[in-house]
C-alpha positions in Angstrom: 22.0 24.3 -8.5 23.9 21.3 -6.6 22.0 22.0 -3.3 18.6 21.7 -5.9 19.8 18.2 -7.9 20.4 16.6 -4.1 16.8 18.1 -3.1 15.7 16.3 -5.7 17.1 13.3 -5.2 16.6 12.8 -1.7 12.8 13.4 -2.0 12.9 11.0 -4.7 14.6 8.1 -2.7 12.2 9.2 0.2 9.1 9.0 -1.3 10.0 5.8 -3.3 10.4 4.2 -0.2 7.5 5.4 1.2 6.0 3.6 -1.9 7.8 0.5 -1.5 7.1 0.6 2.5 2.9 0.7 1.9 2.8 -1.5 -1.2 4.6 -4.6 1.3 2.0 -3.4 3.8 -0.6 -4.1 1.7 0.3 -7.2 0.2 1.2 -8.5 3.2 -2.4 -7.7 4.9 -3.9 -9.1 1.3 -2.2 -12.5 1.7 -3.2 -12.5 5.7 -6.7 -12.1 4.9 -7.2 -13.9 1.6 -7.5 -17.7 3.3 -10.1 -16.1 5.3 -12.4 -15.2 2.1 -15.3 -17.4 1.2 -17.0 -15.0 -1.6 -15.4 -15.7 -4.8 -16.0 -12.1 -6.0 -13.9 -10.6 -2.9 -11.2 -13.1 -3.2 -11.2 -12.1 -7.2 -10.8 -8.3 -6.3 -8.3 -8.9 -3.5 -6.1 -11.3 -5.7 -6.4 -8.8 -8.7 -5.0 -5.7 -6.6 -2.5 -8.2 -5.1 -1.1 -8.8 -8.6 -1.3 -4.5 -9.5 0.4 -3.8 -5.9 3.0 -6.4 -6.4 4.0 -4.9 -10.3 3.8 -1.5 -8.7 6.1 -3.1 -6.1 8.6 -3.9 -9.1 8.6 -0.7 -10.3 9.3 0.7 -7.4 12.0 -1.8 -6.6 13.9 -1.1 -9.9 13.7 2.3 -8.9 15.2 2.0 -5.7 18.0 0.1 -7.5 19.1 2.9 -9.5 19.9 4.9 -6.6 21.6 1.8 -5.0 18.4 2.1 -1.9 17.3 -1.2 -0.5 14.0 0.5 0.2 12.1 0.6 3.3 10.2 -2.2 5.0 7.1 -1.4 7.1 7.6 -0.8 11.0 7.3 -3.4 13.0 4.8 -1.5 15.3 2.8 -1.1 12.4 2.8 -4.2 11.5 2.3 -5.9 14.9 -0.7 -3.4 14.9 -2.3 -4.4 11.5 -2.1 -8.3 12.5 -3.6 -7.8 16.0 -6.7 -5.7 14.5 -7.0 -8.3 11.9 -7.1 -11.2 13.5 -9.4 -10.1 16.9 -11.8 -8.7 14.1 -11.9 -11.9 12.1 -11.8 -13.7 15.3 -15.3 -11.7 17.0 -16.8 -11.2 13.5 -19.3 -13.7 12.3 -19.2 -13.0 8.6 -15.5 -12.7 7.6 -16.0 -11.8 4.2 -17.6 -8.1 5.9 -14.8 -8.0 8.3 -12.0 -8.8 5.5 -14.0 -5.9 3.5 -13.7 -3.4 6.7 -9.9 -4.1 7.3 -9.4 -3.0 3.7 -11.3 0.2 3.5 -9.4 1.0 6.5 -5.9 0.0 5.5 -6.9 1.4 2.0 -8.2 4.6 3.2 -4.4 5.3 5.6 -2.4 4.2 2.9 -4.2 7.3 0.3 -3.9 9.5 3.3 -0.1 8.3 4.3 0.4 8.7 0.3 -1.0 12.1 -0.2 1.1 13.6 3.2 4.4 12.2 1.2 3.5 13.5 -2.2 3.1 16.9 0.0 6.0 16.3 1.8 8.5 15.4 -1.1 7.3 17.9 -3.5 10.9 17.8 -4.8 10.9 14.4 -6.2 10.8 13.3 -9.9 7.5 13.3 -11.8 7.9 9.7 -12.4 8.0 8.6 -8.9 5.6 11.0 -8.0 3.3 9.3 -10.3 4.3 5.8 -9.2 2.8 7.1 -5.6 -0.4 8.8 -7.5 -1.1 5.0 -9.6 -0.7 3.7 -6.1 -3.5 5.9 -4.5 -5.7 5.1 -7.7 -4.8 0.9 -6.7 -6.0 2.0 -3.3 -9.3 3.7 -4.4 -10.0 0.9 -7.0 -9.6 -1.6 -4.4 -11.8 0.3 -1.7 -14.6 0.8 -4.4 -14.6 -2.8 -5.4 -15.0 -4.1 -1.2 -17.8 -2.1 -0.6 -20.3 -4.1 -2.1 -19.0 -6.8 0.8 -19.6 -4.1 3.6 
């Protein structure tokens, strides 16, 4: 029973900082692309799920507290790879506000599937967390659906 409660635990922690780890990711790429924006509809979608990721972000926080976990900040190589595709794309691209729109269907679409493989992976983990990672695929799918239109 010990062995189980750990289990628990320990997928819990993990997939919270998974959590914590892409919600920084993707406000971090929001706030890198939103001076770029010139349609006020796009800048309105990406500053709405901005404001969503970042109370998600406090949730997930909080819950990191409890178990006395700083969280987990996004890899470096990740990161260093997200800024260099986003700046030579808004850099060669004409019309930023379709490039902006690209950047986040892609980071959008490998945060669900970087979600989903840690849902499968921790299957352990508390039913609230695991729906803090579920609400944070549905941000990601909201956010995807309302880009498109600036595809």
């Amino acid at each position: 029973m010990k062995g189980r409660i750990i289990m628990i635990e320990e997928d819990t922690v993990k997939l919270l900082r998974e959590c914590n780890s892409g919600i920084k990711m993707g406000v971090e790429s929001i706030d890198e692309m939103l001076p770029k924006v010139k349609d006020s509809g796009l800048r309105s979608a990406l500053e709405e799920s901005r404001q969503a990721h970042g109370k998600l972000g406090d949730r997930t926080h909080s819950l990191l507290n409890e178990y006395h976990d700083e969280g987990k900040d996004p890899s470096p190589m990740a990161k260093g790879m997200s800024w260099m595709k986003t700046n030579m794309k808004l850099l060669v691209e004409e019309d930023s506000d379709k490039a902006v729109a690209d950047l986040i269907t892609d980071g959008c679409n490998m945060g669900m599937k970087s979600l989903n493989r840690y849902l499968n992976q921790y299957q352990a983990a508390e039913e609230q967390v695991k729906d803090i990672a579920k609400d944070l695929v549905g941000l990601e799918q909201d956010l995807v659906k309302d880009v498109r239109p600036f595809l």
